[in-house]
C-alpha positions as CSV (number, residue, x, y, z in Angstrom):
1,X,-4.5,-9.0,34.7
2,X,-5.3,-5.4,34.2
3,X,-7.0,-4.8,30.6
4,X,-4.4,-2.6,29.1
5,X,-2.1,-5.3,29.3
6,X,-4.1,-7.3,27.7
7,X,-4.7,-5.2,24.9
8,X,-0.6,-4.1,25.2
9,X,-0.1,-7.8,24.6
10,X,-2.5,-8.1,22.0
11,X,-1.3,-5.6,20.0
12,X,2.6,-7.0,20.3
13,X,2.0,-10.4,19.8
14,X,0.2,-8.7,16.0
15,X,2.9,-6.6,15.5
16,X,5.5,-10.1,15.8
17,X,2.9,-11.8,14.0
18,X,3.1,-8.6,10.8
19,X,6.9,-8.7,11.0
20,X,6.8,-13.1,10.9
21,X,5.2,-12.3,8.1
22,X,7.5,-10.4,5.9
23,X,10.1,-12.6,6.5
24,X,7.8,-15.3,5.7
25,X,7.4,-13.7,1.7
26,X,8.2,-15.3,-1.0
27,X,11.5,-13.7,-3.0
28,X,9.8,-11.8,-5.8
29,X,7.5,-9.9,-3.1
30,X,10.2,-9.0,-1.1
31,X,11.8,-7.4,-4.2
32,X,8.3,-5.9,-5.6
33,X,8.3,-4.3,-1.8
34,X,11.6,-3.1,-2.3
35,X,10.9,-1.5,-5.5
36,X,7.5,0.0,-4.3
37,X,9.8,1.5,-1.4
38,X,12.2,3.2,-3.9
39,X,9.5,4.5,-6.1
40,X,7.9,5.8,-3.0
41,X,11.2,7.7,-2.0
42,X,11.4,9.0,-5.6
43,X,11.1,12.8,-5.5
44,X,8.1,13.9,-8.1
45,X,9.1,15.8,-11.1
46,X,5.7,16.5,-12.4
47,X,4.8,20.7,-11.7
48,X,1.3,20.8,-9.3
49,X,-0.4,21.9,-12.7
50,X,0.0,18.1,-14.4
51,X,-1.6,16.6,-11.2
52,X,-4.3,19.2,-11.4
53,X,-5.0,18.2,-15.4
54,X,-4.5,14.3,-14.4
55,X,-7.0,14.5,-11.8
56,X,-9.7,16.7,-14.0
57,X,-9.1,14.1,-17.2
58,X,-9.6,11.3,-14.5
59,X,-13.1,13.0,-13.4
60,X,-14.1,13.5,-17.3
61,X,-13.0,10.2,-18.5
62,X,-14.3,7.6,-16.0
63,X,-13.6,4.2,-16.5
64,X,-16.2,1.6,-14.8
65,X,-14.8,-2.2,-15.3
66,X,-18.2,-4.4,-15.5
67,X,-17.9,-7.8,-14.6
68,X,-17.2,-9.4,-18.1
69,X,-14.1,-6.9,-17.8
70,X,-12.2,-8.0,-15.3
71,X,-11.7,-11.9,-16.3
C-alpha cells in the first residue's frame, strides 16, 4: 500500500476517533462546549483601547502561582 494512504487512513481513522469522542462526553461538557461556542460567537463590545490597557495592566501586574498556590 502506497504511503499516502496510509497516512490518508491514519489521519481518518483520528478524525472518527476525535468525533467518537464527543459523543462519548459526559452531559455537563457537552453543555460547557456549547456555552464556550456561544461566547465565542459573541461579537466584542469592548473599543480596541480597553484591550490595549488590559493587556499593559496584565504586563505590569504579573501574577506567578507558586506551588503552594495552586492546591
Amino acid at each position: 500500500m502506497p504511503r499516502h494512504s496510509v497516512l490518508r487512513q491514519r489521519r481518518s481513522k483520528r478524525a472518527a476517533a476525535v468525533a467518537g469522542g464527543v459523543r462519548r462526553l459526559r452531559a455537563q461538557n457537552r453543555k460547557l462546549l456549547a456555552w464556550l461556542d456561544s461566547w465565542l460567537a459573541t461579537p466584542d463590545d469592548r473599543g480596541e483601547q480597553w484591550w490595549k490597557e488590559f493587556e499593559a495592566d496584565i504586563k505590569n501586574h504579573r501574577v506567578i502561582f507558586g506551588a503552594g498556590q495552586t492546591e
